[in-house]
N, C-alpha and C positions, 0 to 999 in steps of 0.2 A: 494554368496547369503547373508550371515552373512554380510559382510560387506555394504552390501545394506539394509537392515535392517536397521541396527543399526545407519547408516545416513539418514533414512526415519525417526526414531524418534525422529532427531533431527530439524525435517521440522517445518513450522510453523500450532502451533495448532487453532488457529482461521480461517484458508485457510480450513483445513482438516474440520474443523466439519460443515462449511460453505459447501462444495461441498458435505458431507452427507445431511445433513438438505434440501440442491437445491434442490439435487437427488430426497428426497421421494416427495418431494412440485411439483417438477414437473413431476414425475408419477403420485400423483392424480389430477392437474392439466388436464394430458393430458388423466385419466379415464372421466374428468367432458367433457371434449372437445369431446371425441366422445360419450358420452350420449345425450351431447345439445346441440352441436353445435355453441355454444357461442363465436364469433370473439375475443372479449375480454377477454373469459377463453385462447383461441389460442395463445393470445400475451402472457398472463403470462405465459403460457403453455413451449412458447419462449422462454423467459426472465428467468425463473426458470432454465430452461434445458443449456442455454446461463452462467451464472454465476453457475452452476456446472460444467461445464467443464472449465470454465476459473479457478476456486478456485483449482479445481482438480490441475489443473498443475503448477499453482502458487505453491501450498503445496510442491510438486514434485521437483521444480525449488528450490524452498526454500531450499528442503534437499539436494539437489547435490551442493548448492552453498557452503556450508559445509565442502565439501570434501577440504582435504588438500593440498599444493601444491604438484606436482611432481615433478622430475627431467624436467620431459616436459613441463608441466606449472608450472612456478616456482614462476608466480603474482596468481596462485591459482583459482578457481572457482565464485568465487565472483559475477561475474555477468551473472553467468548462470541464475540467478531468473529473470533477465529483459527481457533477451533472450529468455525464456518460453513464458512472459508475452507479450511481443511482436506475438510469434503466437498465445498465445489464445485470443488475440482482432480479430483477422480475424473471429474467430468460432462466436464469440458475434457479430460482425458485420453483419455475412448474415442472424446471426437470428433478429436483430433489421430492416434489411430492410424487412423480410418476414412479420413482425409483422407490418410494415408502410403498405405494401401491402395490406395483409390482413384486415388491417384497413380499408383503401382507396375505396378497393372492396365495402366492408359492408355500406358505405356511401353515395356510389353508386346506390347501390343494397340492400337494408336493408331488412333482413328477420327475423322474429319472432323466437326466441330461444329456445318456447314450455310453458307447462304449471306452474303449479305452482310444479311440481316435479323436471321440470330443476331450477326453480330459486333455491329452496332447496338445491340441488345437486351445483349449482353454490357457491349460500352464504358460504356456510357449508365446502367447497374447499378452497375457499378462504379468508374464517375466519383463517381458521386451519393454512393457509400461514402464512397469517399476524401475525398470534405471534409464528411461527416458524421464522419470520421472524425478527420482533422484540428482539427474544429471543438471535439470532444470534448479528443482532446487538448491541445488549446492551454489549455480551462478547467481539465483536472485541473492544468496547469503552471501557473498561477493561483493555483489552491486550495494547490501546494506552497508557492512562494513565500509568499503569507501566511499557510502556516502556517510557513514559519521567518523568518516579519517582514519580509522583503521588500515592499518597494514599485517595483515595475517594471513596464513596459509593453514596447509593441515584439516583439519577439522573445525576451523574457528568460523568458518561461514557458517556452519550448523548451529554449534554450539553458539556461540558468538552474536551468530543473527537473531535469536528468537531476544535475547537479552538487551539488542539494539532496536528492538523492532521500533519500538516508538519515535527513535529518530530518523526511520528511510522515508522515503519521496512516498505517496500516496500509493502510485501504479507500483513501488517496487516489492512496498511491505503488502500489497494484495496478493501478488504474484507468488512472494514467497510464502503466506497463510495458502493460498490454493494450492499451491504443489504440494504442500505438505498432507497437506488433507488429503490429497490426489494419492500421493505417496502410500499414506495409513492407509485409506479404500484399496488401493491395490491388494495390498498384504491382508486384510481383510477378505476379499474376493478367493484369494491364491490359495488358503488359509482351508475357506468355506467349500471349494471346489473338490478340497484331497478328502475331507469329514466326511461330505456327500457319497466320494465314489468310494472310498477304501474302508468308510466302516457304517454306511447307508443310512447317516445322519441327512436326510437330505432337505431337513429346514432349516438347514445351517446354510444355505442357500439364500434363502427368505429372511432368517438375521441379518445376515452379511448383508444384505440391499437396504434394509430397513436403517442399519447402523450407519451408511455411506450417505443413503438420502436425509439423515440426521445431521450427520458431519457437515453435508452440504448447508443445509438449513443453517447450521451456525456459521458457516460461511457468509451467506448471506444477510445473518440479521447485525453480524462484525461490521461487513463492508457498509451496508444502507447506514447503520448509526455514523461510522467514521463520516462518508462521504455529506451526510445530511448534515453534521455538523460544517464539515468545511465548507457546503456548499451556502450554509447561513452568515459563515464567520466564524473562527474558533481563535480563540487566544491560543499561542503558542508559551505558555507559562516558561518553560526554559528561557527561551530569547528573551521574552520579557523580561524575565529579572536580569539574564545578562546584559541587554541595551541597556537597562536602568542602570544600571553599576556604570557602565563606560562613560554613559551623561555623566551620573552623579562626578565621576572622577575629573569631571574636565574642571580645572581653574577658574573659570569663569562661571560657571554653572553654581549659584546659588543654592537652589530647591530644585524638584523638579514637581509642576502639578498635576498633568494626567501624562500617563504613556500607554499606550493602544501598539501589539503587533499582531493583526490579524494573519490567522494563516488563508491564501488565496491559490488553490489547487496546490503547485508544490515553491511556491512563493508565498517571500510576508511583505507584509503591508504595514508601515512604520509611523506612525503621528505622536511629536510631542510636544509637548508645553513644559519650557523652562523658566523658572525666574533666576535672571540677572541682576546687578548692579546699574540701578538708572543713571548712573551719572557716567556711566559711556554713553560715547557716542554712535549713532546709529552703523557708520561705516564698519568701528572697532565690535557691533556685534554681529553685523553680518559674513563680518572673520571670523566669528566665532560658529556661527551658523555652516559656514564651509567648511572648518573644520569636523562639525560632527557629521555634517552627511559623510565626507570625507570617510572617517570612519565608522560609521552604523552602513553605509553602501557596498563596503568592504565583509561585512559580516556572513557568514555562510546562509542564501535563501531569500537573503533580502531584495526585493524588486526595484522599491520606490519609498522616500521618506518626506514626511510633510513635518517641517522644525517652526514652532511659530514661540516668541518670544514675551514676557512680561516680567513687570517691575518687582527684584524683590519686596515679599510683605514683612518679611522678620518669621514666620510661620513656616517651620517643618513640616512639611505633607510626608516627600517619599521617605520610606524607612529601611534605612540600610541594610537590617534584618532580614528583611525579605530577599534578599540576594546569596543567602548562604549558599544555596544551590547553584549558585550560576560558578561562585566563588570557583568552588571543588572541581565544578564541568569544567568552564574555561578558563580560570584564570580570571585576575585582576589587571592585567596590563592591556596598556593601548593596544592596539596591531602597530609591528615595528612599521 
């Protein structure tokens, strides 16, 4: 039980406060739903409850992907968090198609969602979302930024974060695409609720659920592609070319013939083949072996590196070209 603990606080904390924050949004969600009966309080109602459970297990996934290797898995945990992430898109999915339904019905079939004490109770629900909702996403924009080293305030977790999206942790770039989407649904709902009462638009009700159970769906078909990829193996093309440049750079490193950085949930996974100068001596290249783990160990994400050595042929494989990008990102220099 200790031990499960103590790798739950190591989960990601932007998933966790995310699936608190759903949680209360979509109990009073679903108190304003059966007061008014509001189609569009329903879909949020959804949507709310759908991204608490998906954040919930992301968090979950996060922290066992932590656990350390065993004798039995000896490549480690790593991409338990995709494997999570993977079944909780099914949870979001049957509620993004209830919420299309639900919609579809209303559009149909349009009925009046009461007086001015539902609209009260509607607005007032889903105000209180919306900058729970906000408030959510402004720290997962946050949590992106400093996880690709940024230091900024202001508005730059917004702005900033969709622009960095591709560099955050698995659980954190989910968290922030769901809130956002959470976000837009809101204002969407809040939007579709004044139409209804104040100028008896009232399938703008059944848009609004339709558009949100949409938004979710691409939610969902986002997450399932990312996580299936990393839950097969995804080359992390950045790192790759920047690890290649740091080999290429070292002294001793001749060529280099394959280099592999698999991403494994929010860890990479590092293999390469170098060719050397045969006429060292085995001692003089396993200094050199130490030194690159040394530095590729050092690299931001990296878990574990497998360095195995061959005789230069005279043949240029890697091509220095290929690293323009990593150039520009990180730099050309060692780590001091």
């Amino acid at each position: 039980m200790r031990d499960i603990l103590k790798l739950l606080k190591e989960g990601n904390k932007p998933s966790l406060l995310a699936a608190i924050v759903n949680t209360v949004i979509a109990c009073l969600k679903a108190i304003a739903f059966f007061f008014t009966g509001n189609v569009a309080m329903f879909a949020e109602m959804m949507h709310s409850f759908g991204d608490a459970a998906n954040q919930f297990f992301v968090f979950v996934g996060s922290a066992l992907s932590k656990k350390a290797p065993t004798p039995k898995y000896p490549n480690g945990f790593g991409r338990v968090v995709n494997l999570v992430c993977l079944g909780a898109v099914i949870i979001v999915g049957i509620m993004s198609y209830e919420a299309i339904i639900g919609g579809w019905h209303h559009i149909v079939n349009p009925s009046e969602s009461g007086g001015m004490r539902n609209l009260i109770i509607n607005l007032s629900v889903l105000g209180i979302g919306i900058i729970l909702e906000c408030i959510v996403l402004y720290k997962a924009g946050k949590e992106i930024l400093h996880e690709a080293g940024i230091d900024k305030g202001g508005m730059a977790p917004i702005t900033l974060g969709f622009k960095n999206l591709n560099r955050a942790k698995p659980a954190t770039k989910l968290v922030f695409m769901e809130d956002f989407v959470a976000t837009l649904g809101g204002l969407l709902a809040f939007f579709a609720v004044l139409l209804a009462h104040f100028l008896g638009l009232l399938v703008a009700e059944g848009i609004a659920s339709i558009m949100i159970g949409m938004m979710m769906f691409y939610v969902v078909g986002k997450v399932f592609l990312e996580n299936a990829r990393g839950a097969i193996g995804e080359t992390d093309e950045e790192m790759l070319n920047h690890i290649s440049l740091l080999v290429a750079e070292d002294p001793d490193v001749k060529d280099i013939q394959r280099i592999e950085v698999i991403k494994e949930g929010e860890f990479l996974h590092v293999e390469i083949v170098a060719e050397v100068d045969p006429s060292h001596t085995v001692a003089y290249v396993d200094d050199v072996r130490d030194r690159l783990m040394t530095i590729i160990l050092n690299q931001k994400g990296v878990q574990d590196v497998l360095i195995s050595f061959d005789e230069d042929d005279g043949v240029s494989t890697w091509k220095r070209s290929n690293s323009t990008d990593a150039i520009k990102q990180f730099g050309s220099k060692f780590p001091e």
